[in-house]
Residue frames as a rotation matrix with the C-alpha (Angstrom) as fourth column:
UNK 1
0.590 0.808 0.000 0.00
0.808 -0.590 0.000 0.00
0.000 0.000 -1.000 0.00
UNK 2
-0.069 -0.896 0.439 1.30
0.704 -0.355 -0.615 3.43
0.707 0.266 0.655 -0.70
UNK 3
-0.832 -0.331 -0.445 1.78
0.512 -0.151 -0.845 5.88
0.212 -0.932 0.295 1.33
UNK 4
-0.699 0.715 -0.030 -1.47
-0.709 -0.697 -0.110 7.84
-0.099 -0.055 0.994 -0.07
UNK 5
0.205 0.853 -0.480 -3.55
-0.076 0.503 0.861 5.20
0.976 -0.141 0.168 0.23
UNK 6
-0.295 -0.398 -0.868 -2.58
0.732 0.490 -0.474 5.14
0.614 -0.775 0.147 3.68
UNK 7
-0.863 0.417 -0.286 -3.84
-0.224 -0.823 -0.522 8.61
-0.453 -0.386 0.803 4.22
UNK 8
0.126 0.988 -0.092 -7.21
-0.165 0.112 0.980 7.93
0.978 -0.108 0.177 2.16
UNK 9
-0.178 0.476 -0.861 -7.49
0.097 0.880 0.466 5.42
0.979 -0.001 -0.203 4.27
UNK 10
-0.516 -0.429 -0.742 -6.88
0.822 -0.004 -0.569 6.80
0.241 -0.903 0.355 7.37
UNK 11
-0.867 0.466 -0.178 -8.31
-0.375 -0.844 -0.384 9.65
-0.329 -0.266 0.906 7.08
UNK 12
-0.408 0.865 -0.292 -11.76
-0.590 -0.006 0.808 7.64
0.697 0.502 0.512 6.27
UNK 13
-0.281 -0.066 -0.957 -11.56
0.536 0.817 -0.214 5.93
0.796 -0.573 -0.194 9.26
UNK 14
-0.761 -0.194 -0.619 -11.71
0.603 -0.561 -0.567 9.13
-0.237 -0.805 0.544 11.25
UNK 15
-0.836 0.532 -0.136 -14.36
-0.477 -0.580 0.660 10.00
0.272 0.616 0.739 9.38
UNK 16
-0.058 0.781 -0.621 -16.38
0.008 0.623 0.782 7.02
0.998 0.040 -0.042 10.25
UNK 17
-0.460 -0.216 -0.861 -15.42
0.764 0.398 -0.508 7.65
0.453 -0.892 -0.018 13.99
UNK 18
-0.941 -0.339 0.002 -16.24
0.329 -0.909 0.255 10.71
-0.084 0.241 0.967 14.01
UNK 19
-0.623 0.780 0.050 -19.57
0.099 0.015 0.995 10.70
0.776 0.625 -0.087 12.78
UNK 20
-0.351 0.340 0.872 -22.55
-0.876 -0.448 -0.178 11.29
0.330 -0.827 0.455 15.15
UNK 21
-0.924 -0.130 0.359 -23.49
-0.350 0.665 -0.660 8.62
-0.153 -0.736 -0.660 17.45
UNK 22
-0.213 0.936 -0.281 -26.32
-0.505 0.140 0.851 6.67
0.836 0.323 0.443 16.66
UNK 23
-0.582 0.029 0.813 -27.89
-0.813 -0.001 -0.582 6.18
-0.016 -1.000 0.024 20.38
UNK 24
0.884 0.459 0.086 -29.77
-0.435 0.877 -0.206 2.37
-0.170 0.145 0.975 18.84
UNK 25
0.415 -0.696 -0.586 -26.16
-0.070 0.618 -0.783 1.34
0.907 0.366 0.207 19.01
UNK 26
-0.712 -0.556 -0.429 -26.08
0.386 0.199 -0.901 1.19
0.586 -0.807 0.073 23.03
UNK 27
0.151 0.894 -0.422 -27.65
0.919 0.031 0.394 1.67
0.365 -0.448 -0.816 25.97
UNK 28
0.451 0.048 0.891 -28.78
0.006 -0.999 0.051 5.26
0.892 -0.017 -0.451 27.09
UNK 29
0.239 -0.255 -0.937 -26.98
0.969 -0.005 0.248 5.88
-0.068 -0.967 0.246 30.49
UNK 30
0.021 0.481 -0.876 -27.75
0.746 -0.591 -0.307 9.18
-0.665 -0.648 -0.372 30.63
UNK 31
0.136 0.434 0.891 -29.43
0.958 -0.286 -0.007 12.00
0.252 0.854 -0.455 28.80
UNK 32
-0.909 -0.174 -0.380 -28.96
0.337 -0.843 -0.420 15.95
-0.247 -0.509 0.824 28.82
UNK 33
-0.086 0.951 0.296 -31.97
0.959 -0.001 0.284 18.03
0.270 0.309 -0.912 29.65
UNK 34
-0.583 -0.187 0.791 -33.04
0.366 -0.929 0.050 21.51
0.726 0.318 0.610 29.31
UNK 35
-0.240 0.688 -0.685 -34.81
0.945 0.326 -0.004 21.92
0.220 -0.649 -0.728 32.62
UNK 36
0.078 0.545 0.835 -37.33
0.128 -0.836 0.534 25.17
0.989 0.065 -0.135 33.05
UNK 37
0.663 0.462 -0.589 -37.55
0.628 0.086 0.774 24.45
0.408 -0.883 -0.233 36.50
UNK 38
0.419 -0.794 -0.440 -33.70
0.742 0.020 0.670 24.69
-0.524 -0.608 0.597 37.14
UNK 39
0.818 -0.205 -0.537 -32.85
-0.336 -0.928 -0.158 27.42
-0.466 0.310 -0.829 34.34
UNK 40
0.037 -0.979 -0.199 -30.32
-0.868 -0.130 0.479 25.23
-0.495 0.155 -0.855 33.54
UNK 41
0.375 0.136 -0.917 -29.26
-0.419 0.907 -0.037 21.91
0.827 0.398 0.397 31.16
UNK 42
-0.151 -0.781 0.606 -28.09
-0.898 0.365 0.246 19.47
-0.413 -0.507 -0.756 33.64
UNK 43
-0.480 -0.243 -0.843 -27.67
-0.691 0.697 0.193 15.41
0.540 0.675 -0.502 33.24
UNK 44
0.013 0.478 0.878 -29.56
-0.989 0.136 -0.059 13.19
-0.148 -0.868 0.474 33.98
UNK 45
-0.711 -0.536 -0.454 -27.46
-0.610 0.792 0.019 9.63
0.350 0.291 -0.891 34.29
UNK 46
0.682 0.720 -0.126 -29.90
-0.641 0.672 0.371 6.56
0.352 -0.172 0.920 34.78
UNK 47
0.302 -0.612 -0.731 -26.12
0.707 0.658 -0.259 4.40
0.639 -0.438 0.632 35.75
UNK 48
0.995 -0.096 0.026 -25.05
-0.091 -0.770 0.631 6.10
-0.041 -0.631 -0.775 39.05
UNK 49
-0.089 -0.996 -0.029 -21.17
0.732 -0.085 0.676 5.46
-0.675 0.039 0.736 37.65
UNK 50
0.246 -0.149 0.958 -21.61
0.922 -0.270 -0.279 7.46
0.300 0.951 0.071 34.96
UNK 51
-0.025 -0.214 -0.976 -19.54
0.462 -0.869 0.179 10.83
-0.886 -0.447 0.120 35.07
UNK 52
0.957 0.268 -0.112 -19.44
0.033 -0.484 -0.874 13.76
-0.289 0.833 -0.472 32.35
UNK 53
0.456 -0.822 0.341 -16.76
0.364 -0.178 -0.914 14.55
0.812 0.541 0.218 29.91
UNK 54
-0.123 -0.402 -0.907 -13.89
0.752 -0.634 0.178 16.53
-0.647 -0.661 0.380 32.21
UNK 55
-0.948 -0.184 -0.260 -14.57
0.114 -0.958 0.263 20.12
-0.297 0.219 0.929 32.06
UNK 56
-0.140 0.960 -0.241 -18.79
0.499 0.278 0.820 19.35
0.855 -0.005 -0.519 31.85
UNK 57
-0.952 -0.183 -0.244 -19.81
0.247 0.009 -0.969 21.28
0.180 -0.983 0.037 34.61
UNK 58
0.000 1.000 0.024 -23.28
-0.551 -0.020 0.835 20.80
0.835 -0.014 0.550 34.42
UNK 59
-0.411 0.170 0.896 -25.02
-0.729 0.529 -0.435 19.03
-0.548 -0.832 -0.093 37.61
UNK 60
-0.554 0.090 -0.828 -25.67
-0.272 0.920 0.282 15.33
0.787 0.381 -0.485 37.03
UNK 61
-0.196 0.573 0.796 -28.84
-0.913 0.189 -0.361 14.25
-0.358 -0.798 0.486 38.98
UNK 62
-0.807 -0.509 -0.298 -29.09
-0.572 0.798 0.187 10.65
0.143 0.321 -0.936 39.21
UNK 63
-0.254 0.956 -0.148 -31.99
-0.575 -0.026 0.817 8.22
0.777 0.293 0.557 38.38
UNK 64
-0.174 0.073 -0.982 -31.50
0.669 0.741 -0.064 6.52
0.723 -0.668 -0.178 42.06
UNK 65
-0.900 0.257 -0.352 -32.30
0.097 -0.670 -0.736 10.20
-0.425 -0.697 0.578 43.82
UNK 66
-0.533 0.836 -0.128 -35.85
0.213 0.279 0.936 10.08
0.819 0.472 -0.327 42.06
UNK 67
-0.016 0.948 -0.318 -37.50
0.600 0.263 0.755 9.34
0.800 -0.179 -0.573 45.09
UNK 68
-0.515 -0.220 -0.829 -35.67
0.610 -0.773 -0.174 11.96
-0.603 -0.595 0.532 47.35
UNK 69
-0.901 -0.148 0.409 -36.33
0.401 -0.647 0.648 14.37
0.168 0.748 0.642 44.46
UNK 70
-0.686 0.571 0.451 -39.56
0.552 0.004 0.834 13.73
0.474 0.821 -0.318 43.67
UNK 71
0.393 0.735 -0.553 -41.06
0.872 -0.106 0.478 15.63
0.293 -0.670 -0.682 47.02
UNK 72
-0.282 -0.578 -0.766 -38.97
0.600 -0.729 0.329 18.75
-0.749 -0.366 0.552 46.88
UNK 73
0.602 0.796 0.065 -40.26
0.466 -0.285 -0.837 21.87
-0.648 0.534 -0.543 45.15
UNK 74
0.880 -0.127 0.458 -38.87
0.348 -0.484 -0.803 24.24
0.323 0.866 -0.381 42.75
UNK 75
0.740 -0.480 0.472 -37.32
-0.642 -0.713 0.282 26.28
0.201 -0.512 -0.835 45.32
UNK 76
0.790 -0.050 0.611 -35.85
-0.301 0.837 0.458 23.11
-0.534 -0.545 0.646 46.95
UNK 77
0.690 -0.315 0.651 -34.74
0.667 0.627 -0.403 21.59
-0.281 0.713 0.643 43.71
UNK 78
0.470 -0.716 0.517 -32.64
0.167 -0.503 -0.848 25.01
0.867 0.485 -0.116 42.37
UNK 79
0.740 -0.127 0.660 -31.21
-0.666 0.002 0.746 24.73
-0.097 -0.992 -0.083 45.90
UNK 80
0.546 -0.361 0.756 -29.91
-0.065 0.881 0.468 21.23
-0.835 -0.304 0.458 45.58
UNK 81
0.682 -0.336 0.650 -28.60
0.621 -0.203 -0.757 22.57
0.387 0.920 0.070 41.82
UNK 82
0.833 -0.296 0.468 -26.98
-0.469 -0.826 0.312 25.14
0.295 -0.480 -0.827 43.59
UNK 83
0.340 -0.752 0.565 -24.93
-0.747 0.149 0.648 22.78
-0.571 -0.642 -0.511 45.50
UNK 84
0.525 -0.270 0.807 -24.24
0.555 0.828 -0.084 20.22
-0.645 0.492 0.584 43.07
UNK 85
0.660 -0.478 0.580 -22.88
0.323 -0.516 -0.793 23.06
0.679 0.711 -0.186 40.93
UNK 86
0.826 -0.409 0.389 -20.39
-0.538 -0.777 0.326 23.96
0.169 -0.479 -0.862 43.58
UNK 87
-0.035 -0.587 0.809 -19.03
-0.604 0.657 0.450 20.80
-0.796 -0.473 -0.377 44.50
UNK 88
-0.825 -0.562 0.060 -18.23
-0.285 0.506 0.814 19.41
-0.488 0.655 -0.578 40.75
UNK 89
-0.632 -0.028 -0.775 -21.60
-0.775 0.048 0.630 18.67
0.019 0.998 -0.052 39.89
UNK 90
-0.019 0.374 -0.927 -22.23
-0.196 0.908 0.371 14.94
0.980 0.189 0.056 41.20
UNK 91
-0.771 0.059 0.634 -23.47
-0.631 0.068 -0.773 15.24
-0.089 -0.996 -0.016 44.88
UNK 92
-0.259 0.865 -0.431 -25.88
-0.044 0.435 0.900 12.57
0.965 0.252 -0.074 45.29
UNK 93
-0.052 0.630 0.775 -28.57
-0.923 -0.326 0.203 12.64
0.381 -0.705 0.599 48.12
């Protein structure tokens, strides 16, 4: 092979990596949402390993605080955003 086929080729690989995920090729472990409540996107991981990219500094509520959550109001809730955005993000309750 020469050496330009070796770049094609390479550089079509990175092309195919590249490309946008297609999220029916794995499971979802965790989605970003635009939340009205909170004013803000945060994440919201269904696996409680899952962390964000480094340098993500959205808050990551997790789908095992649910049932803490689910009794805390607005106020409450941009509260508990509040502190997860100080401390990196991933406090869980």
């Amino acid at each position: 092979m020469s050496y330009l086929d070796t770049v094609r080729k390479t550089k079509e690989e990175l092309k195919q990596k590249q490309a946008a995920a297609d999220i029916t090729e794995g499971p979802i472990v965790a989605v970003l949402i635009d939340s009205t409540v909170l004013g803000a996107e945060i994440w919201f991981a269904l696996d409680d390993d899952w962390r964000p990219d480094l340098g993500d500094s959205r808050a990551v509520f997790y789908a095992s605080e649910l049932s803490f959550l689910q009794t805390k109001s607005p106020e409450t809730l941009r509260e508990i955003h509040k502190v997860k955005l100080a401390s990196g993000g991933m406090v869980k309750q």
